[in-house]
C-alpha positions as CSV (number, residue, x, y, z in Angstrom):
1,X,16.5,64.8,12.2
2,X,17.0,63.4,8.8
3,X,16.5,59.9,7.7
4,X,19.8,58.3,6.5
5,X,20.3,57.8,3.0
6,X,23.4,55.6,3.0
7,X,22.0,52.4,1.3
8,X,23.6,49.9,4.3
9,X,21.4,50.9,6.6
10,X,18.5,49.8,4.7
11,X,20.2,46.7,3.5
12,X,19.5,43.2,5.2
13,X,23.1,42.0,7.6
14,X,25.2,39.6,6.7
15,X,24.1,38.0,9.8
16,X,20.5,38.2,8.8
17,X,20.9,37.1,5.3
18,X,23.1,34.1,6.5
19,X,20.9,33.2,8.7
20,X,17.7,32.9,6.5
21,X,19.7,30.6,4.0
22,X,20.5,28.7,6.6
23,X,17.0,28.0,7.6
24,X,15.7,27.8,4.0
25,X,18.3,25.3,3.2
26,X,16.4,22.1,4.6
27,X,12.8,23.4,2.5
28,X,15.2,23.7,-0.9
29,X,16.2,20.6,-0.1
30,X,13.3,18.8,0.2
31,X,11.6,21.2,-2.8
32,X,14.7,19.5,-5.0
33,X,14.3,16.3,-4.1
34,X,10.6,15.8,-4.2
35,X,11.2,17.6,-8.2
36,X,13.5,14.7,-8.6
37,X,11.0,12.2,-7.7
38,X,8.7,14.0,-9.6
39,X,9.3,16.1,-12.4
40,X,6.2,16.7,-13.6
41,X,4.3,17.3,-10.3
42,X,1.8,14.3,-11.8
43,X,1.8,11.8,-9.4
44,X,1.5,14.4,-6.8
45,X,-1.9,14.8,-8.0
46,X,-2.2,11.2,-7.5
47,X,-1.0,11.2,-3.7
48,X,-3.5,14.1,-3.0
49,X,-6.4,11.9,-4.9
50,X,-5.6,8.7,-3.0
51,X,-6.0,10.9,0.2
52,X,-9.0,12.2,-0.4
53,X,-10.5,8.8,-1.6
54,X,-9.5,7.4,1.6
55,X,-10.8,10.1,3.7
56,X,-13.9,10.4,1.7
57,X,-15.0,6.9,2.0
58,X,-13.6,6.9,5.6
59,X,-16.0,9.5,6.3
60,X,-19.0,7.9,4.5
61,X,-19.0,4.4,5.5
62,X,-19.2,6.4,9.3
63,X,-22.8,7.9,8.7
64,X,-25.3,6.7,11.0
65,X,-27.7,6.0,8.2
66,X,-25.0,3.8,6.4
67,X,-24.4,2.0,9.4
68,X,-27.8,1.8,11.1
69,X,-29.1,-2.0,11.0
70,X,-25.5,-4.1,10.1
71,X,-25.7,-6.9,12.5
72,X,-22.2,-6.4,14.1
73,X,-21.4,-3.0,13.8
74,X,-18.4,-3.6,11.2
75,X,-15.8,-1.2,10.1
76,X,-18.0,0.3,7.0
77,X,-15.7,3.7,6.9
78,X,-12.6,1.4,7.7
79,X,-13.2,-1.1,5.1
80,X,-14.5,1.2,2.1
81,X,-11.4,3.3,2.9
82,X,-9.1,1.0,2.1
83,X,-10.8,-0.8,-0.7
84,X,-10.7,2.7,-2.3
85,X,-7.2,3.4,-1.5
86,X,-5.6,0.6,-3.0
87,X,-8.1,0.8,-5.8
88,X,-6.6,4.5,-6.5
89,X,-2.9,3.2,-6.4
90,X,-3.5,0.6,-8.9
91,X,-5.3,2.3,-11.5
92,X,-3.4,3.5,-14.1
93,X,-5.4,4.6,-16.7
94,X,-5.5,8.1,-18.7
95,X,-8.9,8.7,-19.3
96,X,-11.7,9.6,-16.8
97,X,-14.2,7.0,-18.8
98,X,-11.0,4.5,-18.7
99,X,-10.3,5.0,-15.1
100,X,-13.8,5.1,-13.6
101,X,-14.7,1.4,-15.1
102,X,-11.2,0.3,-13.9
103,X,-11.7,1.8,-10.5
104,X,-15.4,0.6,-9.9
105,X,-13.9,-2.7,-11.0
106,X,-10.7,-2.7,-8.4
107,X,-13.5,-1.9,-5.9
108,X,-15.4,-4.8,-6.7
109,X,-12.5,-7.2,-6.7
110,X,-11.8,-6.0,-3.0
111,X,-15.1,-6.8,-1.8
112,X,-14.9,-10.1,-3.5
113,X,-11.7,-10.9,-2.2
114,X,-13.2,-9.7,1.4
115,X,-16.4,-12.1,0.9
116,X,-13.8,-15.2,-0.5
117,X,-12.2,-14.9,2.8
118,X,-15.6,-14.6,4.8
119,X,-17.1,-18.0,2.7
120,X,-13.9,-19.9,3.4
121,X,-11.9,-19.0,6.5
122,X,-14.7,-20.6,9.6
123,X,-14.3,-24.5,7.1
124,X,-10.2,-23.5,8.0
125,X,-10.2,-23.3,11.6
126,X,-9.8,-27.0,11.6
127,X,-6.0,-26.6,10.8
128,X,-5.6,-24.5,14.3
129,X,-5.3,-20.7,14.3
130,X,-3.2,-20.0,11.4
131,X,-5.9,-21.7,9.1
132,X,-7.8,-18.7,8.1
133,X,-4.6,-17.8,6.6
134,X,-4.8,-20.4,3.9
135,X,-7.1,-17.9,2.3
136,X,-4.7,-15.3,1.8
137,X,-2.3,-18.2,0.1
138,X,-4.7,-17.9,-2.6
139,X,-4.7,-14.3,-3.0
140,X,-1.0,-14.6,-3.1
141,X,-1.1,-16.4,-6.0
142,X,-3.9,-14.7,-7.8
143,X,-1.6,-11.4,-7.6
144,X,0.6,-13.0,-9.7
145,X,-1.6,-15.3,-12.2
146,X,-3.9,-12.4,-13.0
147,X,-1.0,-10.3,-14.1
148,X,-1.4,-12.3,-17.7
149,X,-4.6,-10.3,-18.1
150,X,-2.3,-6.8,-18.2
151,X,-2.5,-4.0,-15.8
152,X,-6.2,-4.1,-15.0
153,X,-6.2,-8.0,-14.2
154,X,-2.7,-7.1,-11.8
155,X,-4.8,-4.8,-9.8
156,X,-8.0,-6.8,-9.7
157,X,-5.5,-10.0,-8.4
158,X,-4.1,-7.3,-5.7
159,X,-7.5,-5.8,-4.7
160,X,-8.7,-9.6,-3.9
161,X,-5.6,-10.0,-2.2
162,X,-5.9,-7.0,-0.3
163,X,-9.9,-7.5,0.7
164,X,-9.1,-11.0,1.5
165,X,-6.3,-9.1,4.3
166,X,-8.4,-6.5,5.3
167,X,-11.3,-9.3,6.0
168,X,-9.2,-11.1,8.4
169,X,-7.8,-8.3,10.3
170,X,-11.6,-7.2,10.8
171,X,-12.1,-11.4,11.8
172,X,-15.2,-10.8,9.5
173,X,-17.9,-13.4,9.8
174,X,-21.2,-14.3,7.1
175,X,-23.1,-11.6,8.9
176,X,-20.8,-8.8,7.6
177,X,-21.2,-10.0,3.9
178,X,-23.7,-6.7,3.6
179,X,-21.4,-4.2,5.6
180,X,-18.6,-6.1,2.5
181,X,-20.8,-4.7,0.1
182,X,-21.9,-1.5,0.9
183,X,-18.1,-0.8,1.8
184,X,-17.5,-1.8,-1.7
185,X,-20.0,0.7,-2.9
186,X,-19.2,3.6,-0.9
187,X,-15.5,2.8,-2.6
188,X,-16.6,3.5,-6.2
189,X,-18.0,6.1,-5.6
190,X,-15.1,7.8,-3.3
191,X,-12.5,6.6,-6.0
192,X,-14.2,7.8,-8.8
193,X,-15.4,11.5,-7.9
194,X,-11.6,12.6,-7.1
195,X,-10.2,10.6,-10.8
196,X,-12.9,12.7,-12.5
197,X,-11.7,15.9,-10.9
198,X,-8.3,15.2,-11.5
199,X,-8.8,15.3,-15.0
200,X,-5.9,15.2,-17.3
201,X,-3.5,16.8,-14.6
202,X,-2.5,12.7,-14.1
203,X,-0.3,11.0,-16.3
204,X,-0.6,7.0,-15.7
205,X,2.7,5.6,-14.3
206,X,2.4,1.4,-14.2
207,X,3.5,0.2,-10.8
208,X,6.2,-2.2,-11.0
209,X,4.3,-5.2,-8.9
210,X,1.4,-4.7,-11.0
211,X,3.3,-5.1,-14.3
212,X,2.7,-8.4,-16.7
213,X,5.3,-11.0,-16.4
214,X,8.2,-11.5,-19.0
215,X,7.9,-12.8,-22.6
216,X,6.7,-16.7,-22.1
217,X,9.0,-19.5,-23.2
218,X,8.0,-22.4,-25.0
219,X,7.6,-25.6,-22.8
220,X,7.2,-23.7,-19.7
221,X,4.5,-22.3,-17.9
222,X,3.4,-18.7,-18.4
223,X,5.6,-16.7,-16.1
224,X,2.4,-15.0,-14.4
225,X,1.4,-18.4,-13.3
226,X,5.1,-19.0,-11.9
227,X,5.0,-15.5,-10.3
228,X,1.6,-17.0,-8.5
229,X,3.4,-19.6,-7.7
230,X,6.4,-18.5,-6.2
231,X,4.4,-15.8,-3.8
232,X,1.3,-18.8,-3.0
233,X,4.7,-21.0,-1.9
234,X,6.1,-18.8,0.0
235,X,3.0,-17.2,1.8
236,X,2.4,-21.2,2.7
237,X,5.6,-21.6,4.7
238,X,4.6,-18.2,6.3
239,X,1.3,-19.8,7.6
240,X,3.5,-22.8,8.4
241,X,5.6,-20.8,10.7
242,X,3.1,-19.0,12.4
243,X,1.0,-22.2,12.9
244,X,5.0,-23.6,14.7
245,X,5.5,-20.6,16.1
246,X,2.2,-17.9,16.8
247,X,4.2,-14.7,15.1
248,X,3.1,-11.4,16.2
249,X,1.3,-10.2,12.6
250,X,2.3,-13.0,10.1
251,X,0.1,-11.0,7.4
252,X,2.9,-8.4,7.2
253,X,5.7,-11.5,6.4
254,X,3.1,-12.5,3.4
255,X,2.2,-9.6,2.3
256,X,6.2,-8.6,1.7
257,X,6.4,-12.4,0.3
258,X,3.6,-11.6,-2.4
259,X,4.4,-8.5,-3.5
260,X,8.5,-8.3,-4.0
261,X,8.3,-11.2,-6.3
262,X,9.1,-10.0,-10.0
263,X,9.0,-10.7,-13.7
264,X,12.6,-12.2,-12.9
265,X,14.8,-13.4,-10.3
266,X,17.2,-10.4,-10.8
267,X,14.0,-8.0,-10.6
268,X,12.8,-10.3,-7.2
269,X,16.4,-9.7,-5.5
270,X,16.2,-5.8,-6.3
271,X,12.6,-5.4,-4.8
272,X,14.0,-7.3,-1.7
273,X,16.6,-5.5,-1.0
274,X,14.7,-1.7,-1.6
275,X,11.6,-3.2,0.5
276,X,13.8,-4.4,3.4
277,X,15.7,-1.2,3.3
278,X,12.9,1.3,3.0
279,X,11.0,-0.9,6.4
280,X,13.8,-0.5,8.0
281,X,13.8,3.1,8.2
282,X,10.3,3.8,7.8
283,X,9.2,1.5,11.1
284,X,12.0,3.7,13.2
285,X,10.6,6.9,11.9
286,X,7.1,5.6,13.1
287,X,8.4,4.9,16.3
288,X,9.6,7.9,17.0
289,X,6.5,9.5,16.6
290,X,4.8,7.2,19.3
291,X,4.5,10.1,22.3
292,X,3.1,12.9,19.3
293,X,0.4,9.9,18.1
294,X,-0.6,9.4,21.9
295,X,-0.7,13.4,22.6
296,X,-1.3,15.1,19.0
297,X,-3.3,12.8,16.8
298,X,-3.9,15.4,14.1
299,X,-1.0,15.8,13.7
300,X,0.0,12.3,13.0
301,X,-3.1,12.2,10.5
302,X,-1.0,14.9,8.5
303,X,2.0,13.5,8.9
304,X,0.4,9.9,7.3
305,X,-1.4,11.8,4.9
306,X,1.9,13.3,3.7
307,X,3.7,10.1,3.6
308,X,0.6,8.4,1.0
309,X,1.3,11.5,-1.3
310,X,5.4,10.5,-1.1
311,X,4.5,6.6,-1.6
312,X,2.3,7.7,-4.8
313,X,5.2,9.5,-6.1
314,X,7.9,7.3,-5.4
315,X,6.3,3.6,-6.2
316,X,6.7,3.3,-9.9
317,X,10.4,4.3,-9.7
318,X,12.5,4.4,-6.0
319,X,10.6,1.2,-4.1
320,X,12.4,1.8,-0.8
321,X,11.4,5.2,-0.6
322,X,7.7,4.1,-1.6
323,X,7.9,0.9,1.2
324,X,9.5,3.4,3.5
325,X,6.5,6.1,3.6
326,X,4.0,3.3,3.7
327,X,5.6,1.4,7.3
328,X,6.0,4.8,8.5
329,X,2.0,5.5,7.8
330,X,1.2,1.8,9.0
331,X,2.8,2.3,12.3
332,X,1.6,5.6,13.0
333,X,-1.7,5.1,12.1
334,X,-1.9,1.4,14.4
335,X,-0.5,3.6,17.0
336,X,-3.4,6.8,16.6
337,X,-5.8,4.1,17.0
338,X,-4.6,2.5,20.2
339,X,-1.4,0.0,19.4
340,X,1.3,1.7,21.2
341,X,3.4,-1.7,21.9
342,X,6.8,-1.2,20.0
343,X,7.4,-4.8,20.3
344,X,4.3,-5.1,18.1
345,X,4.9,-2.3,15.7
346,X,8.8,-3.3,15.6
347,X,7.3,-6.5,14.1
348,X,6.9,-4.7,10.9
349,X,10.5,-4.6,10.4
350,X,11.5,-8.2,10.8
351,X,8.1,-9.9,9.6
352,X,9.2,-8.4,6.3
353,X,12.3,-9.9,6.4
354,X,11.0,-13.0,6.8
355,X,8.4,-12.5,3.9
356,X,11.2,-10.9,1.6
357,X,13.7,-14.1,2.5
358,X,10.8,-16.5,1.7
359,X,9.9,-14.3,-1.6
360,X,13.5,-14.1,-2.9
361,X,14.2,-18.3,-2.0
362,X,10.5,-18.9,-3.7
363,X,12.1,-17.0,-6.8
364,X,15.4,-18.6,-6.7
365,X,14.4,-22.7,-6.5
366,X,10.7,-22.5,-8.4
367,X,10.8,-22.2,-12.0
368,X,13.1,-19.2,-11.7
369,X,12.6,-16.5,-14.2
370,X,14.9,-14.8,-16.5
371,X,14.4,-11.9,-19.1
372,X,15.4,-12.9,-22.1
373,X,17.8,-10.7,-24.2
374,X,16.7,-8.9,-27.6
């Protein structure tokens, strides 16, 4: 018997060919819309190098010979993971030499902020249980002052901030000051190893809440010391209301209050409005993942991992997708290590509408800002 040689019966059906567009619709989709975010594929390279920082350190600060002696056991790997993580997605340099002092720098300003809190927070506990938090007031402000030093001294006020966070989630006490520093070391050197193999495949994008401050006006003060201002007063009526009122994780309210104040009180409103809206789907997302985090936790690992690439891309231009991806990896991640209450993770969501009302009032009443037209 002869094979056929009418061309349709080799040909793919209608049917069939329908069918696989269909299902490669959703991947052209999200192909076009990650190009949109971005073009250039650079700050993909970022996402990937913030990932690998993280999980790098992670992994080193867990070695037994790392660990062995620390009085209380701390969180090396958790701490040196996330001094080099937030060190990765401030740096914005586009050299290696460039970005390796900056990063080692970033890291040391975390551990600094994380041994601040440590020296000050036990001499607090005299103002009740929210006390401690007093600390984080002044890392609130020091995100905005040190803004006047550029791009660099933006980061350095954020890594404080941000060590001075991670130190009282941890409730670290003197005896941890070592495990502080050795996280901070194992952070350089996890930071730095992925920027040098990046290479020139990056191309530095400024984050917008790392950015100086507008142009200063005579016979007022500097707008990065009114940007310090406006977050410190608003992250100390945060610490007033969970002092009143014991909120679930006030850290999250004065976190959002700190960093969606801008070099403006237009800019302020703007970062408000894409913060609250990206939380508000992200923390949803999250929670729908609860039964995979309990029952697949790799899974969830990728899924976070994933999400850190999209916040890389998306921060220095679409904030809500950027604050999105990031309460979608906080919740998922709290709930792979054990936090499955939603009531808890739900918190997320309206702690940072709190923190965003307080940051947008602060920015409003206190010395607001306006950019001044050329």
């Amino acid at each position: 018997m002869e094979p056929s040689t009418d061309p349709a019966d080799h040909e793919p059906s209608s049917d069939t060919t329908r069918i696989a567009a269909t299902a490669s619709r959703p991947f052209a989709l999200m192909a076009g819309w990650l190009a949109r975010l971005d073009p250039g594929t650079h700050r993909r390279i970022k996402g990937l190098r913030l990932v690998t920082a993280y999980g790098l350190a992670s992994a080193l600060g867990t070695l037994q010979d790392v660990t062995h002696g620390l009085p209380r056991n701390a969180s090396v790997g958790l701490l040196a993971a996330n001094f080099a993580l937030w060190a990765s997605v401030a740096e914005a340099r586009s050299t290696r030499p460039e970005s390796s002092r900056d990063l080692a720098l970033l890291c040391v300003a975390a551990a600094l902020g994380a041994a601040m809190y440590i020296c000050l927070a036990h001499s607090l506990l005299v103002f009740g249980h929210a006390g401690p938090e007093l600390v984080l007031v002044s890392g609130a402000f020091l995100v905005g002052y040190l803004k006047r030093f550029g791009v660099t001294g933006g980061g350095l006020g954020s890594q404080i901030y941000i060590g001075q966070l991670l130190a009282y989630g941890a409730n670290l006490v003197p005896a941890d000051l070592t495990a502080v520093a050795i996280a901070g070391a194992i952070a350089m050197l996890a930071s730095i190893v992925p920027r040098l193999l990046s290479g020139p495949a990056e191309r530095p994008a400024v984050v917008a809440a790392l950015s100086p401050g507008p142009e200063p006006v005579p016979g007022r003060p500097s707008p990065e010391f009114v940007m310090g201002l406006q977050a410190a007063c608003g992250a100390l009526v945060v610490v007033a209301l969970n002092a009143w009122l014991n909120l679930a994780e006030s850290v999250w309210a004065i976190t959002a209050c700190t960093y969606v104040v801008a070099g403006s009180a237009t800019g302020t409103v703007q970062r408000v409005r894409r913060r609250i809206i990206g939380t508000l789907i992200g923390v949803p997302l999250g929670l729908i993942c609860l039964p995979v985090a309990e029952h697949v936790p790799l899974l969830i690992w990728l899924a976070a991992a994933l999400a850190m690439i999209v916040y890389s891309m998306a921060l220095p231009e679409r904030y809500d997708v950027a604050c999105g991806a990031f309460a979608f990896t906080l919740v998922v991640t709290l709930a792979v290590n054990g936090i499955h209450s939603i009531p808890f993770l739900a918190a997320r969501a309206w702690e940072t509408l709190i923190g965003g009302a307080l940051g947008l009032v602060a920015a409003m009443v206190i010395f607001p800002l306006r950019v001044r037209e050329r």
